[in-house]
C-alpha positions, 0 to 999 in steps of 0.5 A: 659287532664291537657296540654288541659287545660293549652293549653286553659287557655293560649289561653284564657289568650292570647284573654283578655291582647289582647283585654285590653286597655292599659292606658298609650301608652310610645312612643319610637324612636331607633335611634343609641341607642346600649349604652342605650338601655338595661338600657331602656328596664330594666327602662322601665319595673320597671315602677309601672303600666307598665302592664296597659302600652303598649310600642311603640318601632319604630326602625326608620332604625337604623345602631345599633344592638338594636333589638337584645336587644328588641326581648329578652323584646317582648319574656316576655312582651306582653305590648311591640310593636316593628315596624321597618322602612325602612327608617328614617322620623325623630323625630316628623314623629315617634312620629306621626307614634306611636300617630296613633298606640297608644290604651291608653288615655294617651300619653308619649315619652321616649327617650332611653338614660333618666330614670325615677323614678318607680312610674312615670307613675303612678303618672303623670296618675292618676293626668290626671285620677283626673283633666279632665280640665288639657291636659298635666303633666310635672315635674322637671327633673336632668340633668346627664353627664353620660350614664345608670345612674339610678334613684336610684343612680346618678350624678347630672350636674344641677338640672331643675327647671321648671316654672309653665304653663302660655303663658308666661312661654311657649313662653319664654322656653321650658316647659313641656320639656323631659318628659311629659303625655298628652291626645291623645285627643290633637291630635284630637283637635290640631293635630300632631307634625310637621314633619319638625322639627328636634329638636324642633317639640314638642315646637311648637305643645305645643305653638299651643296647648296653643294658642288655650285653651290647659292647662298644670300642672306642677307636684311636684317633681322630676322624671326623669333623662335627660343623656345631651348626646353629640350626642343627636339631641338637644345637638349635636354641630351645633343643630338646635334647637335655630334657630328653636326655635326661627322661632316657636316663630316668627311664633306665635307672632302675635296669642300671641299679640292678647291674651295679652298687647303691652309690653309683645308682645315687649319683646317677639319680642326683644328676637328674634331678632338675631341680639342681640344675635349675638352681645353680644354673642361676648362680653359675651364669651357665645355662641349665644344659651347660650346667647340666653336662658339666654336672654329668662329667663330674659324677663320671669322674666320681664313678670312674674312682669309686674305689679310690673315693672310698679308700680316701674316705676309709683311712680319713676316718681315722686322722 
């Protein structure tokens, strides 16, 4: 009588987490990630809401042993989802691929080499739970040189202070940047990320958001730790991410120009000149996207105080 009754009581059990609706869907993409991923998994589900989450974990074809790790996650969490491909679409095709199988409202990527603060998710949902009108949350971030550090004790390479949302502000770098939680409505309104990009399919998805109404809130504080791993597709030697970068940037000018002044469409369109970076990239001793994003910085500063610069110019005319 009484294993009758367990045996109903987990079947029961079983039908309602079933047919419960996660709140967060953590999308991630396993690729070469055997150094990681056990430091992941146990990130992961330390997360202070993770039983209102449900974790998308897509092996995209990878050559590691990763799933030997996982299988022992999926044997005590049924919040995690475990897809294996057969071969691998790159970044952005996972992404979408997770998006379509994704339940909750909210969406979130999770690479397997960062950490995150416990009370992560919890914190960036429950803002977008308050503030309907806002589409996506991002936040500062540590960069670390070492692998499988955590929140609670870490090495700090450069601390990431991330400017607050504006046109500007996007288009000059890329915010939110690592780790943000935004509406699956999004995808509805805006659609999905493009696929042919390597290392920058998220930045060009966020401009095409913003460029048609979509805001952004930046959250204080600092909640994750982002490992710049030598290996990694934004970080590796050769990346294409400044060229892509700056093709997105080309692409949406002319949607830009039209939604603000001469001047700011200028600087914008000088920062892209290649030409440029090539030349004082040789003088500078920088590398050309070194140069590059310290020539962005400086035109977001320019952009930030136009109206001061202007002023400035106006009464210099006149000493």
């Amino acid at each position: 009588m009484n294993i009758k009754f367990l045996f109903l009581l987990s079947f029961v059990f079983i039908n309602l987490y079933s047919n419960k609706v996660p709140k967060v869907s953590i999308i991630t993409s396993v690729y070469k990630g055997d150094l990681f991923i056990k430091g992941f998994m146990e990130n992961i589900v330390q997360q202070t809401i993770f039983d209102q989450c449900e974790l998308i974990i897509i092996n995209a074809n990878s050559p590691g042993n990763e799933e030997a790790v996982i299988s022992e996650y999926l044997k005590k969490y049924p919040e995690i989802v475990y897809v294996k491909l057969d071969k691998d679409p790159g970044l952005y095709n996972v992404w979408n691929l997770g998006i379509k199988m994704a339940k909750a409202e909210y969406i979130t990527n999770a690479n397997v080499d960062d950490r995150f603060e416990k009370n992560t998710y919890e914190l960036f949902s429950n803002f977008l739970d308050k503030n309907p009108q806002i589409d996506l949350v991002y936040s500062d971030f540590i960069i670390t040189d070492k692998p499988n550090e955590t929140f609670e004790k870490f090495s700090v390479k450069k601390n990431i202070k991330i400017r607050e949302f504006s046109l500007e502000n996007l288009m000059g770098s890329c915010l939110p940047n690592n780790h943000p939680m935004w509406r699956k409505s999004m995808h509805d309104k805006y659609g999905f990320f493009d696929g042919k990009y390597k290392s920058s399919g998220d930045f060009e998805m966020w401009i095409r958001a913003a460029l048609s109404g979509s805001v952004f809130k930046k959250i204080e504080g600092i909640h994750s730790l982002y490992y710049y791993n030598p290996n990694g597709i934004s970080t590796v030697h050769n990346s294409p991410m400044a060229e892509e970068t700056r093709e997105i940037r080309l692409k949406y000018l002319p949607l830009y120009q039209k939604k603000n002044s001469l001047i700011k469409y200028f600087l914008i369109q000088l920062a892209n000149k290649k030409k440029i970076f090539l030349t004082f990239s040789n003088l500078s001793g920088f590398s050309v996207s070194q140069f590059q994003m310290l020539f962005y910085d400086y035109c977001c500063f320019l952009l930030q105080n136009i109206l001061l610069i202007k002023k400035f110019l106006f009464f210099s005319y006149f000493l």
